[in-house]
N, C-alpha and C positions, 0 to 999 in steps of 0.2 A: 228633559224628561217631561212627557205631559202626563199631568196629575188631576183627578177628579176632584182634587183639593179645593176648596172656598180661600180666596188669595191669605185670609186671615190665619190660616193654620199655615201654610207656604208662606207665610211673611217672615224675614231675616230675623224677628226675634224670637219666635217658635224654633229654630235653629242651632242658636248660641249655645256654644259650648259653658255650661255652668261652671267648669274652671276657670278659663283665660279668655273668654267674650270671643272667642275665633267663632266663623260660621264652619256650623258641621256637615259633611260631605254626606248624601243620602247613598248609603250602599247597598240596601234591599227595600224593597217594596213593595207590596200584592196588597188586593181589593179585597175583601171576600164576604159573602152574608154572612148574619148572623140570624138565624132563625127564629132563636129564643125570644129576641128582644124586637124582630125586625126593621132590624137597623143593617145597613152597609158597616166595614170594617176595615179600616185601614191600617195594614201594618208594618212600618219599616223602621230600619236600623240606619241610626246616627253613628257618623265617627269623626271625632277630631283627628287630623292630623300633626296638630301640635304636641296633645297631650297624651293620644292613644286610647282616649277614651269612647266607648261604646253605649249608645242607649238606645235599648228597643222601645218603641212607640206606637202606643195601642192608639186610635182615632176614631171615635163612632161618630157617624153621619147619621142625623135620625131623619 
């Protein structure tokens, strides 16, 4: 998946499932502005497939 990401937020420990250290699979993610602030906005959903856990993640680019 190519991501507008800086490798530092795409790096393996931005990832890590805070239960069991597994890396979490990226299931959704969309770009989008944010006008208010003027900043880009990245937002996509984490899931472990170990523990079934989900976390949505907000990401501003300024």
């Amino acid at each position: 998946m190519n991501s507008i990401l800086p490798s530092s937020v795409t790096s393996s420990l931005a990832n890590k499932c805070p239960s069991c250290g597994k890396t979490m699979s990226i299931d959704f993610e969309i770009t989008r502005d944010d006008y208010r602030y003027r900043t880009k906005v990245v937002e996509r959903v984490l899931s472990c497939n170990l523990c079934r856990i989900r976390i949505r993640q907000y990401i501003y680019l300024w």
